[in-house]
C-alpha positions as YAML, in Angstrom:
chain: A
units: angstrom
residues:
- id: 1
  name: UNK
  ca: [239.04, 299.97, 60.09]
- id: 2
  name: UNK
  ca: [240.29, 296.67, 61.64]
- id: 3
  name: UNK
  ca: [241.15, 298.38, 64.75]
- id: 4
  name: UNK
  ca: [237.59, 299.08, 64.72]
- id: 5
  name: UNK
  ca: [236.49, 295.59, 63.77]
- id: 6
  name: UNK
  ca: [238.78, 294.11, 66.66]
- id: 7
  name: UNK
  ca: [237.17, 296.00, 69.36]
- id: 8
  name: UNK
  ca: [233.52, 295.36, 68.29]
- id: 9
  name: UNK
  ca: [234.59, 291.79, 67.97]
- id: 10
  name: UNK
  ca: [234.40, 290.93, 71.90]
- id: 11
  name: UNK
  ca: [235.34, 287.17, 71.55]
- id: 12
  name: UNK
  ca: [238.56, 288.07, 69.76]
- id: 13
  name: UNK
  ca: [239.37, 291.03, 71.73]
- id: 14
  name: UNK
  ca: [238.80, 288.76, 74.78]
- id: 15
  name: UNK
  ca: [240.47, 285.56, 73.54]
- id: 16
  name: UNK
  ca: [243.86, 288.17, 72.52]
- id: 17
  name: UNK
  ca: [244.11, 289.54, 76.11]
- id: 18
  name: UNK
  ca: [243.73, 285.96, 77.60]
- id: 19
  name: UNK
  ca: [246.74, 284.46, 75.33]
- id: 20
  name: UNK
  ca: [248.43, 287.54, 76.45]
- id: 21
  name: UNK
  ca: [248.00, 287.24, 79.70]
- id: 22
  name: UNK
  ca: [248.92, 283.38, 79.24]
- id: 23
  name: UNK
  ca: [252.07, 283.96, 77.31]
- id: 24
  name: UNK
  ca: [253.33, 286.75, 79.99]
- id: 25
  name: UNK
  ca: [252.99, 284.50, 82.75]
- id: 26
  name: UNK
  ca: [254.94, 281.46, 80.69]
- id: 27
  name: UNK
  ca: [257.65, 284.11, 79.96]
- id: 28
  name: UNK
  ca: [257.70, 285.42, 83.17]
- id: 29
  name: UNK
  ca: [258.03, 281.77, 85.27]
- id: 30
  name: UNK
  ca: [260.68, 281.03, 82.39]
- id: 31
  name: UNK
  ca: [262.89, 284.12, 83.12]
- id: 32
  name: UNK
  ca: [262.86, 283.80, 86.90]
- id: 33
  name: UNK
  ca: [264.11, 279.99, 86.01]
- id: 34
  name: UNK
  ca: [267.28, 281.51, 83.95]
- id: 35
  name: UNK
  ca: [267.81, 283.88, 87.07]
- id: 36
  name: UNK
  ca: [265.95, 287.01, 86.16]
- id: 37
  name: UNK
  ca: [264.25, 289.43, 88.42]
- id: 38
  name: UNK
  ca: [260.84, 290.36, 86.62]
- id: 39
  name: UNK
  ca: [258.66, 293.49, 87.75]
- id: 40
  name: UNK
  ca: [254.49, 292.71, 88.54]
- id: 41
  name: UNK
  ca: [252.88, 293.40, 85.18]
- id: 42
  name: UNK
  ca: [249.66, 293.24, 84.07]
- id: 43
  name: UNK
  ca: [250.18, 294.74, 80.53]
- id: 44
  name: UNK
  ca: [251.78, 293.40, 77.00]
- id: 45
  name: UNK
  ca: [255.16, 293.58, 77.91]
- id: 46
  name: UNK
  ca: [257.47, 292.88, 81.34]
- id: 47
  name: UNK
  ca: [260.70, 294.49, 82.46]
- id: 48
  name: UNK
  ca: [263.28, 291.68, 83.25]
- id: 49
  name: UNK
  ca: [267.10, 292.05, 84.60]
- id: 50
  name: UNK
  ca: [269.60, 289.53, 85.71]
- id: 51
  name: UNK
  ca: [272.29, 289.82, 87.61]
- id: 52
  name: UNK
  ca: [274.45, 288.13, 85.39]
- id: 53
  name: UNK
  ca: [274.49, 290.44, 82.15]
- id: 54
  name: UNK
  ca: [273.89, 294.36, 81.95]
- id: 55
  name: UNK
  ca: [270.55, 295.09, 80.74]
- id: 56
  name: UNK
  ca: [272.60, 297.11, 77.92]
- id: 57
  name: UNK
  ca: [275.05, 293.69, 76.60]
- id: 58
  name: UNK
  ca: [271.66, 291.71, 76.71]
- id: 59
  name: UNK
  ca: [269.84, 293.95, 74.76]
- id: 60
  name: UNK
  ca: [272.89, 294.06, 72.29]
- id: 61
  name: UNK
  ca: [273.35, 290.15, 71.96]
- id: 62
  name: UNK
  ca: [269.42, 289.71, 71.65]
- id: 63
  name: UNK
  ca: [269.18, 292.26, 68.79]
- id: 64
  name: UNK
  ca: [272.50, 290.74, 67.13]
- id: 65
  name: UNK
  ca: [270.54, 287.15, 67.06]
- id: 66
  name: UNK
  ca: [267.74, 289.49, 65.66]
- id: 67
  name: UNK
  ca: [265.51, 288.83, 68.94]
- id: 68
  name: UNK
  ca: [264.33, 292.55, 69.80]
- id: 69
  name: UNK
  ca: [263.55, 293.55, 73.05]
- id: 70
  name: UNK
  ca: [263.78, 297.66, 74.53]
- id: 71
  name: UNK
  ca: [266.17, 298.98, 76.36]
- id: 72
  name: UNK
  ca: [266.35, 302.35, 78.21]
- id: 73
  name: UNK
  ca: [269.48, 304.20, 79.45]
- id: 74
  name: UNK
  ca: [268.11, 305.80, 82.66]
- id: 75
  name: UNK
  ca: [269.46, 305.02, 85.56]
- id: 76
  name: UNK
  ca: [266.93, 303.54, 87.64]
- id: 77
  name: UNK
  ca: [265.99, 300.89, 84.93]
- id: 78
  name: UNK
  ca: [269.14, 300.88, 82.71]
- id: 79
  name: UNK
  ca: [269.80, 297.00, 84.06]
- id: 80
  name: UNK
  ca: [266.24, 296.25, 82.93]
- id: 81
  name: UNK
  ca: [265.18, 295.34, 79.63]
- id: 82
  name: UNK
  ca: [261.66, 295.67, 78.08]
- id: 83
  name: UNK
  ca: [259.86, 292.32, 76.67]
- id: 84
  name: UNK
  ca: [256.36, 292.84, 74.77]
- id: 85
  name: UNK
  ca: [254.65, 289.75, 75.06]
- id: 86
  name: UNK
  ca: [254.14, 288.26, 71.87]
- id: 87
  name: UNK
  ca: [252.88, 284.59, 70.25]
- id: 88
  name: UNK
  ca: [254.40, 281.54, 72.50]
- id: 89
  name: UNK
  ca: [256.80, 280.38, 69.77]
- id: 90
  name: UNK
  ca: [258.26, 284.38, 69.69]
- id: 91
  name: UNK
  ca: [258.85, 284.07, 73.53]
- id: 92
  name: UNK
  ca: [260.05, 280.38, 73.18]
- id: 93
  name: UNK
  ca: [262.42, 281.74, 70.56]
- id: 94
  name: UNK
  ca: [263.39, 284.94, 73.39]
- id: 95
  name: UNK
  ca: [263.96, 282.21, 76.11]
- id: 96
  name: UNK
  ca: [265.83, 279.82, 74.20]
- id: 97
  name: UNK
  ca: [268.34, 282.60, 73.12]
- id: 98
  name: UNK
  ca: [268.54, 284.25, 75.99]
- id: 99
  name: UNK
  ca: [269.68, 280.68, 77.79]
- id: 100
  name: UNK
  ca: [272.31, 280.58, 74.76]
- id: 101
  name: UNK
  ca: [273.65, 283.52, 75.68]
- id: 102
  name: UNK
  ca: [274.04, 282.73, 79.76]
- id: 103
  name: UNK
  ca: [275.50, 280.18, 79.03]
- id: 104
  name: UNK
  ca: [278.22, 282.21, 76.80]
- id: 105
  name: UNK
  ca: [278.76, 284.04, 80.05]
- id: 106
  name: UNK
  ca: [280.00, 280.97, 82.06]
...
């Protein structure tokens, strides 16, 4: 399978997790510039809130723009929402709306 093929493949599995890793740390500097708090993460995805807008009305403009991130109703992380780290033109795309919206909120 190519789940298979990706794993035996080193190089790409290597060169993946790198432009992860790269892309996560681009989102994450860009999110703390527009205000966010953002968890310590070392996986494919970062929980972000912002003092400005609930984690729940973010999630709900995002997803009406059709930018999908997660977001979870329990109380100790219902202000956070969940961002899998993607290509950097999907998280250029995320940061770029999610600026559109702040400023909405001014």
């Amino acid at each position: 399978s190519a789940g298979v093929g990706a794993l035996l493949d080193e190089d790409y599995f290597n060169e993946n997790c790198a432009k992860i890793v790269q892309n996560r740390e681009w989102t994450k500097k860009e999110l703390e510039s527009l205000g966010f708090d953002v968890l310590p993460s070392m996986a494919n995805f970062v929980f972000a809130k912002n003092d400005k807008i609930s984690g729940k009305e973010l999630y709900l403009r995002l997803k009406e723009r059709g930018v999908l991130v997660r977001h979870f109703h329990k109380e100790r992380i219902k202000e956070y929402n969940r961002i899998t780290i993607g290509t950097i033109e999907q998280m250029q795309v995320l940061i770029n709306t999610i600026k559109t919206i702040l400023e909405e909120e001014k």
